[in-house]
C-alpha positions in Angstrom: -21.5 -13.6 -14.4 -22.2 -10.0 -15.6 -19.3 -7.4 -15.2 -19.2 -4.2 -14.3 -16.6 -1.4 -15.2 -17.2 1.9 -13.3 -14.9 4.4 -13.2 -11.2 3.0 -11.1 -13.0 0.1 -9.5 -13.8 -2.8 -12.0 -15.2 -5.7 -10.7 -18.2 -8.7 -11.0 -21.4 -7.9 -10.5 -22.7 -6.0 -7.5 -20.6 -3.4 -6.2 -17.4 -3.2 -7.5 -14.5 -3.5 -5.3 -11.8 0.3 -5.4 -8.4 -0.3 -5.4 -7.9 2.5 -2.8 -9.2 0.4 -0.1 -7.1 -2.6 -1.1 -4.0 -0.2 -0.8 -5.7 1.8 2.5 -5.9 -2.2 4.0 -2.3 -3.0 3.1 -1.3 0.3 4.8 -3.0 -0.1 8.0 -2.0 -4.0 8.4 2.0 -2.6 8.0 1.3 0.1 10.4 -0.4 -2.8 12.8 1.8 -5.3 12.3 4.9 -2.8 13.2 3.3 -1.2 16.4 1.5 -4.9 17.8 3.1 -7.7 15.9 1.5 -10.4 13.8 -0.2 -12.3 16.9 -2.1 -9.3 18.5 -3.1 -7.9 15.0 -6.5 -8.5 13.7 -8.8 -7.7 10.4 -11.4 -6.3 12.9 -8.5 -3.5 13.9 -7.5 -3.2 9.9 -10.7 -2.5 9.4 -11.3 0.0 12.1 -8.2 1.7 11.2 -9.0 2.5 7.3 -12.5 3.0 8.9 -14.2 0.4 6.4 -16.7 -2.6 7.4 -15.2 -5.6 8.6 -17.0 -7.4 5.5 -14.8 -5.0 3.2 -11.2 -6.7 4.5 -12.7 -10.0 4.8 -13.8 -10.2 1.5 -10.0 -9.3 0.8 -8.7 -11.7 2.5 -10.1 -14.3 4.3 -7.3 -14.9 7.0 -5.4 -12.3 8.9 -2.3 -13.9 7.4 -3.5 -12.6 4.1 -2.9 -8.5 4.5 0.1 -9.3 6.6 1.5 -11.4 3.5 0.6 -9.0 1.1 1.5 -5.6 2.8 5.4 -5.6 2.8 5.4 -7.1 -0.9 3.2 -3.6 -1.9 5.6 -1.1 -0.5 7.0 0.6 -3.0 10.8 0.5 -3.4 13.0 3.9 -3.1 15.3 4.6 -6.0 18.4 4.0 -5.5 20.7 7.2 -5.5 23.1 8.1 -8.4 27.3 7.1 -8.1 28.2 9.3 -5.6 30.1 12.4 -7.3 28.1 12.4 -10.2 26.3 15.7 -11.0 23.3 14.0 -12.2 22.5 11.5 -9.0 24.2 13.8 -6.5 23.1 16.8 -5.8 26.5 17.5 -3.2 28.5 16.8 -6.0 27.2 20.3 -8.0 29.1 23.2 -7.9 27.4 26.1 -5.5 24.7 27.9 -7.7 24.5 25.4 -10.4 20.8 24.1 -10.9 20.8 20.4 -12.1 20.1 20.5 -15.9 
């Protein structure tokens, strides 16, 4: 099978499959799945909701299961803040009119 490599979306042959819309999917199946649940959800809204074919989430995943697996695990996670009362971490901890540094 022939690859392709154009530009951010590598893939096989054919049209190569962007990243973006993998992440746009995983957004709007966390979004659905927190307003409707996992029951009412379905790829058919996901899709509507990035405003892609129905073909494009589908050939992501081929259960609804799949997007609702995969979309907490791709959240990113926040940094944790600094010691509290540490100039670095905490900004409250600086001195009026001191800029970090």
């Amino acid at each position: 099978m022939r690859t392709t490599d154009r530009g951010d979306c590598p893939g096989t042959a054919g049209r190569p499959r962007c990243q973006g819309k993998q992440g746009a999917i995983l957004d709007a199946a966390l979004t659905l799945l927190a307003e409707q649940g996992f029951t009412r959800m379905t790829r058919h809204q996901v899709a509507r909701t990035v405003a892609v074919g129905k073909a494009t989430v589908h050939l992501r995943f081929r259960t609804k299961a799949g997007p609702a697996a995969a979309a907490p695990a791709a959240l990113r996670p926040c940094a944790a803040p600094g010691p509290a009362g540490d100039p670095q971490g905490d900004p409250r901890a600086r001195p009026a009119g001191l800029a970090a540094g």
